[in-house]
Steps between C-alpha positions, in 0.01 A plus 500: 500500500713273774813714405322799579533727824224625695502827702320528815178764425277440827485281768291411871607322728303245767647230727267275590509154762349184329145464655441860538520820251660862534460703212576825344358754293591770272220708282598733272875490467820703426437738197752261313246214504166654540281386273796279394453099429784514787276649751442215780194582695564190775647136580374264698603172622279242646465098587262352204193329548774196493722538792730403332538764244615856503287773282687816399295799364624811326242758394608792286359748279245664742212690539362444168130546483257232396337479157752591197776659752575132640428358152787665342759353759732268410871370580822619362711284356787702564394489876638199718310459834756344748393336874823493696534229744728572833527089681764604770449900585781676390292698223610390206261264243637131521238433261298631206132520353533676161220537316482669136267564201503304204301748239529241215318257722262723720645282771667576861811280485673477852807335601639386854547512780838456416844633633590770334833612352491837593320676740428873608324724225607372191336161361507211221262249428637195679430117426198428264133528519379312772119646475267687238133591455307746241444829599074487654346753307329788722133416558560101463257282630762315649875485556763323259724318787845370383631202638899389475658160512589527802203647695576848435129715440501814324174768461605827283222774434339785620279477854322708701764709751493297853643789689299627763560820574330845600700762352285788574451449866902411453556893409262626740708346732839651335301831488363485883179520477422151561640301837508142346313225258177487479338156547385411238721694267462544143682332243638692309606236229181394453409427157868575380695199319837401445692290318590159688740240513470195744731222515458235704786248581590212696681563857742223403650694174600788769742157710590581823415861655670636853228467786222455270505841373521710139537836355368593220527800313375578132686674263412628113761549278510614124741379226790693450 
């Protein structure tokens, strides 16, 4: 599997400013990865309950309803999910998150962050596992939570979508016959689910970052 290449199929992109959050969003995707275990619905970076720590979350596979819909989801083992780390602003990852699919295992095995040794659309695993945790079932009471040897958390399964978003008013708005948002919207993501990866990671594995400040972009690639 390490020997193997992995070709860019989707990607987001968010920077974000340790203490604070910008994220981005993309619902229903290119007809290439619609509907595609590639499809990433949103990233979002954010300062843990442990100042100290970093959590990075990748959500893909959207829009599935609840009930047997969601049920059915699960991760592709041919899929890598890949957080790309930019410490000194010249837009290009200086390190990596990769996380992949162990079928055999049911388990979410991630590696990182670690330099890479290639960058730009075309992956390998790098380094060894440095994280893993089952897969939580859809509906479980609770949430398996993976923790590595060196303070790494992981959390892979399907969760309710935490977009907010009113699409309809949205189109009205396209369309003109609405002016603006209405207060309170409605969201229209409500009820919807998607499959979720969050990885949460100590802010001294990243070492030193330019003025405080990361971007982070998530990629998923498939095996080639």
């Amino acid at each position: 599997m390490k020997s193997k290449k992995l070709l860019l199929a989707g990607i987001i992109t968010a920077a974000i400013v340790t203490g604070g959050i910008i994220y981005a969003a993309d619902h229903i995707d290119a007809p290439a990865v619609t509907n595609q275990t590639t499809d990433v619905t949103d990233l979002y970076v954010f300062r843990a309950a442990d100042p100290n720590n970093l959590v990075f979350v990748a959500n893909t596979q959207g829009l599935k309803a609840a009930g047997a819909e969601s049920a059915a989801l699960k991760f592709d083992a041919n899929t890598l999910i890949e957080f790309n780390i930019d410490k000194d602003g010249d837009a290009k990852e200086d390190l990596v998150i990769q996380a992949i699919y162990n079928a055999s295992t049911n388990k979410m095995q991630v590696y990182g962050p670690v330099a890479p040794s290639e960058i730009g659309v075309r992956s390998k695993l790098e380094g060894s596992v440095s994280a893993e945790v089952a897969v939580t079932a859809y509906g479980a009471a609770s949430p398996e939570i993976g923790t590595g040897t060196s303070g790494i958390k992981v959390f892979a399964g399907p969760r309710d979508d935490p977009f907010y978003f009113d699409l309809n008013q949205y189109k009205a708005i396209l369309a003109g016959t609405a002016t603006g948002f209405n207060n309170p919207g409605v969201d229209t993501f409500k009820g919807t689910n998607v499959m979720g990866l969050v990885v949460e990671v100590p802010k001294a594995l990243l070492g030193t970052v330019a003025g405080g400040k990361v971007n982070v972009w998530v990629e998923t690639k498939k095996k080639i």
